[in-house]
C-alpha positions as CSV (number, residue, x, y, z in Angstrom):
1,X,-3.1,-26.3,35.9
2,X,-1.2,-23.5,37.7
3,X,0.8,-24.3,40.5
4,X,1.5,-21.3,43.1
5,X,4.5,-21.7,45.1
6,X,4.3,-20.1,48.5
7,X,7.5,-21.4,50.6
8,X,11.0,-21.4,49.4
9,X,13.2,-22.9,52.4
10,X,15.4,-25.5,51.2
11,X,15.5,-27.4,48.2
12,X,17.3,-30.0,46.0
13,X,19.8,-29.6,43.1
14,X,20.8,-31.1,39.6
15,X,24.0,-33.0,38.6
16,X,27.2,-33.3,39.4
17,X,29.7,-32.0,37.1
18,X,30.7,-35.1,35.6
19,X,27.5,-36.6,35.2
20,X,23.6,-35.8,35.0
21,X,21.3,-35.3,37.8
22,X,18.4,-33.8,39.1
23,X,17.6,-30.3,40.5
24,X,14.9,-30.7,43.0
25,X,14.5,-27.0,43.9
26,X,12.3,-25.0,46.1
27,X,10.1,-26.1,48.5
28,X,6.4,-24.9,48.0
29,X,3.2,-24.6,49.7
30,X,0.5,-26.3,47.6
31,X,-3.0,-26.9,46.7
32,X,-5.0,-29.1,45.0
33,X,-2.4,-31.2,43.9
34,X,-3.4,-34.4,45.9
35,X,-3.5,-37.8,44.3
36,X,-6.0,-38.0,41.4
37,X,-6.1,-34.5,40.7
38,X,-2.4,-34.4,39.4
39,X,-0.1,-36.9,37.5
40,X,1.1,-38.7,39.9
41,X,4.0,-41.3,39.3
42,X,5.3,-42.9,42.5
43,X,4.0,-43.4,45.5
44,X,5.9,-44.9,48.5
45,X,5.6,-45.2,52.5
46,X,7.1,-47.5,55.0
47,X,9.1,-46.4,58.5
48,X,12.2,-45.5,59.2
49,X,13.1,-45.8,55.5
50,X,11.0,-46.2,52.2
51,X,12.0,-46.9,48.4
52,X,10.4,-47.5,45.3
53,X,10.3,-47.6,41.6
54,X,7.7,-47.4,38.7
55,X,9.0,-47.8,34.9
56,X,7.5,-49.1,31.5
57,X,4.3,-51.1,32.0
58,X,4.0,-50.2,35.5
59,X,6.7,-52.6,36.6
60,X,7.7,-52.2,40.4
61,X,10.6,-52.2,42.4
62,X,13.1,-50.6,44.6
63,X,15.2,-49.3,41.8
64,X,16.2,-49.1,38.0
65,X,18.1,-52.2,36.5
66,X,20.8,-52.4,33.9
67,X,18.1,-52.9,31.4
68,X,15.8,-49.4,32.8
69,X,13.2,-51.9,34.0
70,X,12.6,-51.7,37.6
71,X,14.3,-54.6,40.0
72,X,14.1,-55.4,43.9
73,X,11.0,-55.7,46.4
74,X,8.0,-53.6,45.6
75,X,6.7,-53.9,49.3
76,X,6.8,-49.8,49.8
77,X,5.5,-49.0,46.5
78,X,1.4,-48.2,46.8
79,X,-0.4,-48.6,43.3
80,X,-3.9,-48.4,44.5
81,X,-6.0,-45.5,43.0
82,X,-3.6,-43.8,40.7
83,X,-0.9,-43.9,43.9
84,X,1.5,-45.0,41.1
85,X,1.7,-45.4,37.5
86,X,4.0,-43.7,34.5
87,X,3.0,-41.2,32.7
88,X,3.8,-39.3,29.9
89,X,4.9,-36.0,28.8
90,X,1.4,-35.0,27.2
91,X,-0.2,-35.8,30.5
92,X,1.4,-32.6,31.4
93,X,1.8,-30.9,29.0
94,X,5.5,-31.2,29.0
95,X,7.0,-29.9,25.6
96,X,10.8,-29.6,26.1
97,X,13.7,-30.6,28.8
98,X,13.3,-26.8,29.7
99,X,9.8,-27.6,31.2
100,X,10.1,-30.7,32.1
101,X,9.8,-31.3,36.1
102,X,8.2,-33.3,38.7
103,X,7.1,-32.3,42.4
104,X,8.0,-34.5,45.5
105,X,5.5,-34.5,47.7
106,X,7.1,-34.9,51.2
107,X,4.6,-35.7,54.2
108,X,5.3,-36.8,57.4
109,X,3.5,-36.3,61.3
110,X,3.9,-32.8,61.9
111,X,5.3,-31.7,59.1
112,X,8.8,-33.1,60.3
113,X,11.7,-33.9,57.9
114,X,13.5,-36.6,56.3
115,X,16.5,-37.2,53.8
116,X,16.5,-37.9,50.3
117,X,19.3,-40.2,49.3
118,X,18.8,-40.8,45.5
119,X,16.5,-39.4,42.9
120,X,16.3,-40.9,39.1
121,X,14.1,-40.4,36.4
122,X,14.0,-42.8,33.6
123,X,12.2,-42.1,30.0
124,X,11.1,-44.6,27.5
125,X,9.5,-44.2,24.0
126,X,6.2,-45.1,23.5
127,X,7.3,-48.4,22.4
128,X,9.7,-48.8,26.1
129,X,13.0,-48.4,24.8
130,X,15.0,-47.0,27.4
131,X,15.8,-43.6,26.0
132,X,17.7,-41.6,28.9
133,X,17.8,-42.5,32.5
134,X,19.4,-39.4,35.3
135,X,22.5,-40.2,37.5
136,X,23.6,-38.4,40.8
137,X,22.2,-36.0,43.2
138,X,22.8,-32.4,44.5
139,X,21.3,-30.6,47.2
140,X,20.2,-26.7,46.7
141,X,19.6,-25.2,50.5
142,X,18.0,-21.9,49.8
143,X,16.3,-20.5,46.7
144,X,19.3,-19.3,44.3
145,X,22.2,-20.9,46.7
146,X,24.7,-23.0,45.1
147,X,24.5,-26.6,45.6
148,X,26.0,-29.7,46.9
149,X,26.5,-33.0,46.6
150,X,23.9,-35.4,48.1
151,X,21.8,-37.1,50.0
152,X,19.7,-34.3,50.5
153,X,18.4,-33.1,54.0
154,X,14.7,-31.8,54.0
155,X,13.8,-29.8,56.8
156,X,10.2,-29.6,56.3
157,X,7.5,-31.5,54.6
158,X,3.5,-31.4,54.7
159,X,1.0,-32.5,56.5
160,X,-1.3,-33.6,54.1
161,X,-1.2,-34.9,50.5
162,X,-1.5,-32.2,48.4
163,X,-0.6,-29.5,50.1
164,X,3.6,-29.1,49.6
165,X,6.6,-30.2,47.9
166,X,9.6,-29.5,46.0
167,X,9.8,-28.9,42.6
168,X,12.5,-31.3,40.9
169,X,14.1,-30.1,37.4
170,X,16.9,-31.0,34.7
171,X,19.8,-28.7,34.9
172,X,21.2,-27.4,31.6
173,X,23.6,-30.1,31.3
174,X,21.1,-32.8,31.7
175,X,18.5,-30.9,29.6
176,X,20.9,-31.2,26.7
177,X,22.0,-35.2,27.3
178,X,18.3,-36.0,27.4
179,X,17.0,-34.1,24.4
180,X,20.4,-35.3,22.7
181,X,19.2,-38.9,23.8
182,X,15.5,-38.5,22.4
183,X,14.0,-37.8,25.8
184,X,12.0,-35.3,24.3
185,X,11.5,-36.1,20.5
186,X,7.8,-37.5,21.4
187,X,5.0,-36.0,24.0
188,X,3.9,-39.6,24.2
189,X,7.6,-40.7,25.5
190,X,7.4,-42.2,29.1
191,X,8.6,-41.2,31.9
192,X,9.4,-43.8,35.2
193,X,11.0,-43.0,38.2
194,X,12.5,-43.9,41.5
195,X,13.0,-42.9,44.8
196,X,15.0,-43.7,48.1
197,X,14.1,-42.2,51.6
198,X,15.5,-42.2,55.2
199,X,14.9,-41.0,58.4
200,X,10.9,-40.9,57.7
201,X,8.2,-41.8,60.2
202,X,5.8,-43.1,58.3
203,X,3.6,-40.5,55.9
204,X,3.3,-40.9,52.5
205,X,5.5,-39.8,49.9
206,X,4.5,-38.9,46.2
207,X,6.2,-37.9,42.9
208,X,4.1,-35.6,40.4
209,X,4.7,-35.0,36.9
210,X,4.0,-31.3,35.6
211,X,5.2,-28.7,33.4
212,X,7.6,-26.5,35.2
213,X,6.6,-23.5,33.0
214,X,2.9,-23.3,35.3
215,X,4.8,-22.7,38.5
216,X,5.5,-19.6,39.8
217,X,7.3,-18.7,42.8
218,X,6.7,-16.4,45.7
219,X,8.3,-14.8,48.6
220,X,9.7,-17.3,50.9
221,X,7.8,-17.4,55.1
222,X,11.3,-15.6,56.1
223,X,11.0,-13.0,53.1
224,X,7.4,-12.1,54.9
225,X,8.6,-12.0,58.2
226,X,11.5,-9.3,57.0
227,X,9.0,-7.2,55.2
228,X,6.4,-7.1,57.7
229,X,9.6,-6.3,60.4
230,X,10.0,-3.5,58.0
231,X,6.9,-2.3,58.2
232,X,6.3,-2.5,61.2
233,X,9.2,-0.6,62.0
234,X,8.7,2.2,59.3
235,X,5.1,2.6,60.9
236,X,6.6,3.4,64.5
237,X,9.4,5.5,63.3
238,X,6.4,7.5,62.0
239,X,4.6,8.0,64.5
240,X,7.3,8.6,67.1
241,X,8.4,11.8,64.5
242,X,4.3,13.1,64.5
243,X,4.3,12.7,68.0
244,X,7.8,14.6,68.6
């Protein structure tokens, strides 16, 4: 499946230097990626502030235990028609820690934001022994910008399942302490995840699992709006020298 990114305006970022994290990178305009057409891991809604957590077996919670399992109330977890379930790396085609990512899927009335106060993506072997599990959270707020430390303000999510999100990787460090760990030694490993979520108003949230390698990135709304100033700018400075 190929994934066409067509916004870039704020994003998330990977780990803090003394410990692994995720990058959750560039928010994108999407299609076709609404639930049961992608694999999609968690899903979670509730108002003003939502959390959940999916690990080995499909256990619920808020959030990873000691053990990797997940613990705490499930209440804002939906699991009806593949809203949330693990999968694994095969299911995406996932080959390494360099391609590994997932896609938060942000949507809220009117597009409007929220904040994203923890990230963390567990992975088991087939068998569900905890193999790696992510720690900490940085926030990236423009395509290429350095990042900082979270939780993570979104400006803008979609309107509509399916249609945007931001892209969540493993930053070099982290690529090498999961491979190191076995994250990666099996396309059948499993990967869980959790997620915690302020300042929403009650749109549904989800988590996709895909390889990062079928994304491609375009030209952010702003970029557009600069080149088409251009443009439009070139094209009078034309015609005001032909009519001179």
């Amino acid at each position: 499946m190929r994934i066409v990114t067509m916004m870039a305006l704020a994003a998330f970022a990977s780990l803090q230097t003394a410990s692994a994290s995720l990058i959750l990178e560039t928010y994108q305009s999407l299609s076709g990626t609404g639930i049961g057409a992608v694999n999609t891991i968690l899903t979670i809604q509730n108002n003003p502030s939502e959390a959940g957590c999916v690990s080995f077996g499909d256990v619920l919670g808020t959030s990873f235990g000691a053990s990797g399992a997940c613990i705490g109330s499930a209440a804002d977890v939906k699991h009806g028609n593949s809203q949330t379930q693990t999968r694994t790396l095969a299911d995406a085609g996932i080959t390494s820690a360099a391609n590994f990512s997932f896609v938060f899927n942000g949507v809220e009335p009117a597009g409007g934001g929220l904040v994203v106060n923890s990230l963390v993506a567990t992975f088991y072997s087939p068998t569900g022994e905890r193999l790696y599990t992510t720690t900490g959270l940085l926030c990236q707020t423009a395509a290429g910008a350095p990042t900082t430390s979270g939780p993570c303000n979104v400006p803008v999510t979609g309107t509509g399942t399916g249609n945007s999100g931001y892209l969540v990787v493993l930053d070099s460090m982290q690529q090498m302490a999961a491979t190191t760990a076995g994250a990666f030694a099996d396309t059948h490993n499993v990967v869980g995840l959790s997620a915690s979520i302020s300042n929403t108003a009650g749109g549904n949230e989800t988590f996709f699992l895909v390889n990062s390698a079928k994304t491609e990135a375009v030209p952010e709304p702003a970029s557009y709006v600069l080149i088409g100033s251009g443009l439009t700018g070139l094209a009078f400075f034309v015609r005001r020298r032909r009519a001179s």
